[in-house]
N, C-alpha and C positions, 0 to 999 in steps of 0.2 A: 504494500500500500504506500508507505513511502516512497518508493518508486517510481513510484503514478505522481506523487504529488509533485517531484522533483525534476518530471519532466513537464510539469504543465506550469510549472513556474519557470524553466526553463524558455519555453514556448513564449508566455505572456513579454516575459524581458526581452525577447529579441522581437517581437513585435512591437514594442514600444520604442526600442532602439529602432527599426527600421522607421517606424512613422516619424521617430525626430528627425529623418536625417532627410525626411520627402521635404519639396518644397510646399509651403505653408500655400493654401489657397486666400486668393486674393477676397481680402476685404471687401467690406458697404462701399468702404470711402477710396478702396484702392482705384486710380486712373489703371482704364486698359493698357494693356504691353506695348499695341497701336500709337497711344496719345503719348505716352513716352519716349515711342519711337517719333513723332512725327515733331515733338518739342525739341527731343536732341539734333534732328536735323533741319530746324529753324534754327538754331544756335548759329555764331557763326567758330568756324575751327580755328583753336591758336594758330597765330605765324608761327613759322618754323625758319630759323637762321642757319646757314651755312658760313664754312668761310673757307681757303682755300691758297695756298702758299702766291700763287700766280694772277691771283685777282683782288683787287685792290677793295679794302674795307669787307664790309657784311653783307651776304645774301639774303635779305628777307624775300620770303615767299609768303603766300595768302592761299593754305592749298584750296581745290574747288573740293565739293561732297565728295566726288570719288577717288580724291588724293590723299594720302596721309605725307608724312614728314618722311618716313622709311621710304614711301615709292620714290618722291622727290630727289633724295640721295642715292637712291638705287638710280636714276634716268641721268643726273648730271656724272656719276661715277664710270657709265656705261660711255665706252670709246666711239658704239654705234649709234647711240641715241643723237636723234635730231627733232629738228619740228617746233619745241615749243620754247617761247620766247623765256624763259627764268633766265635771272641776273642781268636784266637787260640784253638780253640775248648771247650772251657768253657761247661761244666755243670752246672754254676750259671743260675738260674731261678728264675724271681721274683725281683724287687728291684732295675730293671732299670732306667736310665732315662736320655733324651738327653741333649747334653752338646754342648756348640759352640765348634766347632775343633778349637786348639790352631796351630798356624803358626808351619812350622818346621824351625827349626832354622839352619844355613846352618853350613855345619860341613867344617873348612878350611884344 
């Protein structure tokens, strides 16, 4: 009989261990996944700064929705890459690498 008991308390523990670990269903108050998604992509995305031994000062960029900062460095890094206007239109390739954007500093 203990037996019995010791595996249905066994049972019970690991089903409450599993239900902690699910994700919790959304609230009254909780906004859809949708409205979340559709706020972070009205945001607009940090610049992301470059810089590069052969080009003078800092590359800010503005990426668009389907750019991150990584593709950006991956596109200026790449010897074949063309097309799109970053850094004022540099032809520097190779020898990138991200830098924290510095503040702008406000002009009186």
């Amino acid at each position: 009989m203990s037996h019995r008991k010791t595996r249905v308390a066994g049972a019970l523990t690991a089903s409450f261990l599993l239900a902690a670990t699910l994700e919790p269903a959304a609230g009254p108050h909780d906004p859809p996944p949708a409205a979340c998604a559709a706020a972070a992509a009205s945001e607009p995305l940090p610049h992301c700064c470059f810089t590069n031994p052969r080009y003078v000062g800092t590359c800010e960029i503005a990426p668009t929705k389907d750019e991150s900062c990584a593709s950006i460095l991956q596109y200026l890094n790449n010897p074949q890459s063309q097309g799109k206007g970053y850094c004022g239109g540099t032809s520097v390739r190779g020898g990138w690498k991200q830098v924290p954007c510095e503040p702008k500093m406000k002009q009186d």
